[in-house]
C-alpha positions, 0 to 999 in steps of 0.5 A: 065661711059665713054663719048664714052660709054655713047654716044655710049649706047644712040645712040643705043637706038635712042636718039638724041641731038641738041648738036652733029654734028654725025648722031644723031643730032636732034631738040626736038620736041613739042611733047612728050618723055624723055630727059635725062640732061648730064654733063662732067667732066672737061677733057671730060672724063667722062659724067653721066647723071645728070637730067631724065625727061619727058615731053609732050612738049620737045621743050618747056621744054628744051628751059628753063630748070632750072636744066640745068643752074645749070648743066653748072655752074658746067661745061660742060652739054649735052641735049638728048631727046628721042620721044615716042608718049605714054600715060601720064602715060605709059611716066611716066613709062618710066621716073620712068625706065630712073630714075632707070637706070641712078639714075641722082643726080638732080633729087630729092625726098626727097634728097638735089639737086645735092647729091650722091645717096647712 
């Protein structure tokens, strides 16, 4: 997908980055939502969401993320995050969508990190 596709698709639905100088610029919360970890190819060309996940605590979970190091040792990488105040498992549940929707290459289950989905 595009860059400006895919920017443009997650600031429809509200997402907000610390990593843009637009209108949807934000700071993560401590509270609960989901993020999204995005990566570039080298011309910026190209972005594709790379990690999806939730957390009751973005600020925190973000702050130190261990898939977004790898993600910038690839090159270029982006934080998105989007504040939901839900239920554990109705966040969740939209994690599993987030999940499905993008199909992420770092997030893994029962996959080698950072592997193409089939």
């Amino acid at each position: 997908m595009s860059d400006a596709a895919l920017r443009q698709a997650l600031i429809a639905e509200e997402w907000q980055s610390p990593n843009t100088y637009s209108n949807s610029f934000g700071e993560p919360p401590d509270g609960p939502g989901l993020y999204l970890l995005v990566g570039w190819d080298a011309h910026f060309t190209s972005a594709r969401a790379m990690y999806a996940g939730m957390s009751l605590r973005l600020a925190r979970r973000l702050a130190g993320h261990p898939v977004m190091r790898e993600i910038r040792d690839l090159g270029h990488a982006q934080v998105w995050f989007k504040p939901l105040d839900l239920p554990l498992s109705e966040l969740r549940a939209a994690e599993r969508k987030l999940i499905r929707r993008f199909r992420p290459p770092f997030n893994i289950i029962s996959r080698i990190r950072g592997e193409a989905w089939a």
